[in-house]
N, C-alpha and C positions, 0 to 999 in steps of 0.2 A: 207082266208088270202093269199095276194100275197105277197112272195118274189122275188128279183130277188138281183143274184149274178154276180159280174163282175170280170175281173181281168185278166193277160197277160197269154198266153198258158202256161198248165202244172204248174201251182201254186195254186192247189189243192183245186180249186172249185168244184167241182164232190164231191170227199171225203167230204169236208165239207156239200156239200146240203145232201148227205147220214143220216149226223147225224141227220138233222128238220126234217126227215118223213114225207115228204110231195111227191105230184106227183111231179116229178122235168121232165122236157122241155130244155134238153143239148144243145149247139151249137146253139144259135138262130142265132148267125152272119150267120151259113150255113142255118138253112130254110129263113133264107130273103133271101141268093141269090138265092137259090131254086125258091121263088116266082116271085124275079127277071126275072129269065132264064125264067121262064113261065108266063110271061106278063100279070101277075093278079096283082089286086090292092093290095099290100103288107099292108097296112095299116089295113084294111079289114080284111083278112086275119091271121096276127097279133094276133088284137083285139077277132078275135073268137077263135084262139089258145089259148089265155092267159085267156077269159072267162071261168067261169062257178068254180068247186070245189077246196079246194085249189091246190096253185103250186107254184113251184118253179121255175123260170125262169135263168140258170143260159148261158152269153155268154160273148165271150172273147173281149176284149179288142183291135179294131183295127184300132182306128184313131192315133195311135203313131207310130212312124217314120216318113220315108219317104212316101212323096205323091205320090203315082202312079201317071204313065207318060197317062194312057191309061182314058179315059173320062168313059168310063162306072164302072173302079174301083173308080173313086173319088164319082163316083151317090152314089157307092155299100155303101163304108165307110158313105157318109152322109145322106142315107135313116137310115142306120144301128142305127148312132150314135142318131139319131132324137129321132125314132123307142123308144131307150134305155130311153129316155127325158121321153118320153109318159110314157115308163114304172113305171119310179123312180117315177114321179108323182102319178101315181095310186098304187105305191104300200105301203103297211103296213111295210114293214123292208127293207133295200137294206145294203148288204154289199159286201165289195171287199176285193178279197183274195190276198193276196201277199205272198210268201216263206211260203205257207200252215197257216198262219196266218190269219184268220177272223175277219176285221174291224169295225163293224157297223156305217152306215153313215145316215143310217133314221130308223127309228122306235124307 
């Protein structure tokens, strides 16, 4: 079973993936730039993270605000944001956490 958890910094997605017991995968916005900086196909990459026993995927929320002035953060936000598409897709439950509140928006 995949989940994946969304939601803006410190609104207690962590804490709630603790409760499903599942392998949970923090911070994916940081491993895509991770994969970014090291000029591997992020997509790829991804795909073989998120394969295989269940998980939980949970990452923050970073196409709101303002738009970065710099060309390589606007890539970052919309591989990121894609990235997230793909996931919602394949996954079995996706919810978003707001003031420690757990939404459910598929499964």
């Amino acid at each position: 079973m995949l989940t994946l958890i969304i939601g803006g910094a410190f609104q207690g997605k962590y804490e709630f993936a603790l409760t499903l017991k599942q392998t949970i995968i923090n911070n994916l916005q940081d491993i895509i730039k991770e994969f970014m900086l090291k000029k591997v196909n992020v997509d790829d990459e991804i795909l073989t993270l998120i394969s295989g026993e269940d998980k939980i995927i949970i990452c923050r929320e970073i196409g709101c605000g303002i738009v970065p002035l710099e060309k390589s953060e606007r890539e970052y936000r919309e591989i990121t944001g894609r990235i997230l598409c793909d996931i919602a897709k394949k996954a079995d439950c996706v919810y978003r956490v707001q003031a420690g509140i757990p939404t459910k928006i598929k499964g």
